[in-house]
N, C-alpha and C positions, 0 to 999 in steps of 0.2 A: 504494500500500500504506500503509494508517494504519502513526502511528510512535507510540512513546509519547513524543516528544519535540514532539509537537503535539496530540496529544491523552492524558486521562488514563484510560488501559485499568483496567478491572475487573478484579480478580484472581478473583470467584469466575466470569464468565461469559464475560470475554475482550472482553466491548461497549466501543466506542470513544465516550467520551465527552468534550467539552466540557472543557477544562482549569478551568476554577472550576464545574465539577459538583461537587454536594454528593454527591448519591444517583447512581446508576448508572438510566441511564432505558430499563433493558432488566428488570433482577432486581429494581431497589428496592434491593438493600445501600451503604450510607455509603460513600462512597471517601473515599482519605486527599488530602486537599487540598495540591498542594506549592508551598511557601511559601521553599524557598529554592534557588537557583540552584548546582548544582553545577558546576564546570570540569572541561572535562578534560583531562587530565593529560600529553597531545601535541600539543595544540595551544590548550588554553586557552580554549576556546569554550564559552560558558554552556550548558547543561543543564538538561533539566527532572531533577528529583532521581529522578524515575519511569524514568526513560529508562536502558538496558541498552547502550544504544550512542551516542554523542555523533554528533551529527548534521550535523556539519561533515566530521572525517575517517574516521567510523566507529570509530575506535577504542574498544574494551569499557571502561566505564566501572567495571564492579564488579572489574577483574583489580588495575590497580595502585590504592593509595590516592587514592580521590577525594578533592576538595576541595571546599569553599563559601566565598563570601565574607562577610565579616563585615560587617552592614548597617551600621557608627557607622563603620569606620574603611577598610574598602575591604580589608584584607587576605585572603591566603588562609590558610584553616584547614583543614585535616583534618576528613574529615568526620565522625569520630567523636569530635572533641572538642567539649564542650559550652562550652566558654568562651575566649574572645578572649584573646590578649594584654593588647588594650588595656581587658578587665574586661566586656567586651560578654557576656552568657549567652545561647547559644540556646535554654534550656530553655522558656523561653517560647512561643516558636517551632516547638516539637515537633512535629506531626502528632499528630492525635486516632486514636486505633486505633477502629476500628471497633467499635462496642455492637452486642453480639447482641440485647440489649434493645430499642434503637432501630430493628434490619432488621426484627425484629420487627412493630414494629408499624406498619412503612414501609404503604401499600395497595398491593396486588397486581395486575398485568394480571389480569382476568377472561376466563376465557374459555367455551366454551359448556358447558362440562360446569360452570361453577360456579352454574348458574341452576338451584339445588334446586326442583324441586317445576314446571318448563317443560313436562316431557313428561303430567303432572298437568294444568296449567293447560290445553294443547293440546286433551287429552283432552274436559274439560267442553268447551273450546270446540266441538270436533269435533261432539259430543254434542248441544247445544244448536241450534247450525247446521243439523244433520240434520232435528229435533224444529220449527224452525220455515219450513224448508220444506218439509217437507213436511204441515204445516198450512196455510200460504198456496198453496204448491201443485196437491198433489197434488188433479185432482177428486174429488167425490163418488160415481163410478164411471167405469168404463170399459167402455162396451158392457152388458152384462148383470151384468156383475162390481162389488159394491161396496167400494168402495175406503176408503172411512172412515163414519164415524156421523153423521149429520147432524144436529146439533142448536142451528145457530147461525145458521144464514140462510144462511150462507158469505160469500162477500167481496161479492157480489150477488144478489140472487136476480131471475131472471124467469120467469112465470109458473108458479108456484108450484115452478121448481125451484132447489137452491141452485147456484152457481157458485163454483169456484175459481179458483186463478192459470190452470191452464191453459185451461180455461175461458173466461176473459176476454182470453188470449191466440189461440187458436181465432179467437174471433169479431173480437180486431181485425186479425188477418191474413185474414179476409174482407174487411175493409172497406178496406183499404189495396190492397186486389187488385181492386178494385170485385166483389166477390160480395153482400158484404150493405152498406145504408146505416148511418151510424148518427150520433151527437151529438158534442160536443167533448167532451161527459162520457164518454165511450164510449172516445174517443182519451186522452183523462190516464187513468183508470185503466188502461189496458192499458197506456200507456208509463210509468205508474209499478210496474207489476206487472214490467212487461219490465228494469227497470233491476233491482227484485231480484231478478230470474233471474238476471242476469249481475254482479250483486254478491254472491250468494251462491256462486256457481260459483265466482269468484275466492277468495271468501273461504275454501272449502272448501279449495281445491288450497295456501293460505296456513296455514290449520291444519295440513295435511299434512304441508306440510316442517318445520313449530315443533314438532310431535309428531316429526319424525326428529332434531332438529337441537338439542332442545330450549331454544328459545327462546320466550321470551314478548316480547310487544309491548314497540318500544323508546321510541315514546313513543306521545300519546295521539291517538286515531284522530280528525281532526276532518272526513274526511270523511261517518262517519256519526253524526255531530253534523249536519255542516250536511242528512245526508240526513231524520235525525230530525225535524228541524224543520219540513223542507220540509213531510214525509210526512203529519207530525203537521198541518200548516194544512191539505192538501189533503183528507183524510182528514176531519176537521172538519167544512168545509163539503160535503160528499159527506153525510156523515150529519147536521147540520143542514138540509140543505133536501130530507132524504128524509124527512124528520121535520114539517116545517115548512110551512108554506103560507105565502106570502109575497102583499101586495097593491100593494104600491109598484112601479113602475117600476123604477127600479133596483134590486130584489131580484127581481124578475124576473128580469130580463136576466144577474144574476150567477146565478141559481137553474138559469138556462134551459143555462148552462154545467158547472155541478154536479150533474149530473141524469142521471141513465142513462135511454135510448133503449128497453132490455129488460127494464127492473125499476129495484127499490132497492136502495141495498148492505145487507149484513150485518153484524155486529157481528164476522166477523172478521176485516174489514177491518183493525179495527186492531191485528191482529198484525204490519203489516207496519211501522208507525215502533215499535211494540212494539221488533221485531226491532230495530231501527236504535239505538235507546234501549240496548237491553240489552247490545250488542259495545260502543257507546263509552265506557259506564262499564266494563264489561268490562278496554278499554284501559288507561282510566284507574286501574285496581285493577294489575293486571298490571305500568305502569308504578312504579307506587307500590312494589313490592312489590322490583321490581328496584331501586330506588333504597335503599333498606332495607338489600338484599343486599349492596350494594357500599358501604354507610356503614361 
């Protein structure tokens, strides 16, 4: 059981703290710092001046008059006298009483309800998330049914039709099953396409609970940073050498890897380091924003 003659209790919240605790590291309010040793009065055993009970014999220290000793001369004094026999003053020595000024403007634990504007920030997120998967996504029909406007190529197009994420996921789960053959180009776009399938999925179910919980990102995402980057070189050379004709040997050979087997890609290909771009500034805004908060 904490004592207050081993640690210095809080009088507004009761937290046990630290005997040369300035602040209380539960509420933030100033504790009175004790700076002189009271006895007590049955058996003479130093005390913290905080302390309600002397922690030798237990006996109540506030019943009969406590004492202190006097720091120049060793005597005991009554603890309510401010001046030594021997001229010593403990005025100086007083305990500082607590500023309501200073709790004031102590900083505060934060907690989730103090992150104004998280179920906001969630929201766009949620929002934006939706908007570009299902651009990268979703195909251009399903069966008879058309599912979006076509007017960008899509992330491939072969033989005169556009493809999307699923799309280019379809045909590289043929090829992996040996139904259909295809190129290394064929195998990096589907496994880059397939990575944000299931970085958007997580990311989705991560909006969800910051939209319940309202919190916004605590620091800054550098996995899709490094996926930006990746996305952004791969992505590059995919539409540089669907663009390019190449006669060197080795722009071949690199060409002959960046190359789709059932067409070229489309220009909206690059909404997918788009995507990756736009969450880790995202992050980084969100973070920014919280640090602000709690300045």
């Amino acid at each position: 059981m904490n004592s207050s003659n081993s640690f210095n209790i809080c009088t507004r919240c009761g937290n046990s703290n630290a005997l040369n605790a300035k602040y209380c590291s539960r509420c933030g309010i100033q504790l009175k710092v004790p700076e002189e040793p009271v006895l007590c009065h049955k058996c003479h055993t130093r005390n913290n001046p905080m302390a309600n009970f002397c922690r030798n014999c237990g006996a109540p220290l506030k019943v009969a008059p406590a004492t202190k000793l006097c720091p120049k001369c060793g005597r005991e004094v009554n603890a309510e006298d401010s001046v030594c026999v021997c001229g010593y003053s403990f005025v100086t020595l007083q305990q500082k009483a607590p500023n309501n000024a200073d709790v004031a403007n102590q900083p505060r634990r934060q907690s989730i309800y103090d992150y104004r504007g998280g179920r906001v920030f969630a929201a766009i997120a949620l929002v934006l998330l939706l908007l570009c998967a299902y651009y990268i996504v979703m195909p251009a029909h399903i069966g008879t049914v058309t599912m979006r406007p076509v007017f960008d190529g899509g992330i491939a197009s072969g033989n005169g039709v556009s493809l999307y994420g699923a799309d280019v996921l379809v045909y590289l789960c043929r090829q992996i099953f040996g139904m259909q053959a295809g190129g290394v180009g064929d195998i990096i776009l589907g496994v880059l396409v397939a990575i944000f399938v299931i970085t958007a999925f997580a990311h989705l179910v991560v909006c969800i609970v910051r939209l319940a919980v309202l919190r916004r990102s605590r620091q800054c995402n550098w996995y899709f940073c490094t996926m930006a980057i990746i996305s952004t070189v791969i992505v590059a050379l995919f539409t540089v050498f669907s663009l390019v004709t190449v006669s060197s040997s080795v722009g071949k050979a690199i060409a002959s890897v960046f190359t789709l087997s059932y067409g070229a890609v489309g220009w909206a290909i690059w909404a997918i380091p788009l995507y990756y771009w736009l969450f880790f500034v995202y992050s980084v805004i969100a973070k920014a924003k919280r640090l602000k908060e709690q300045s």
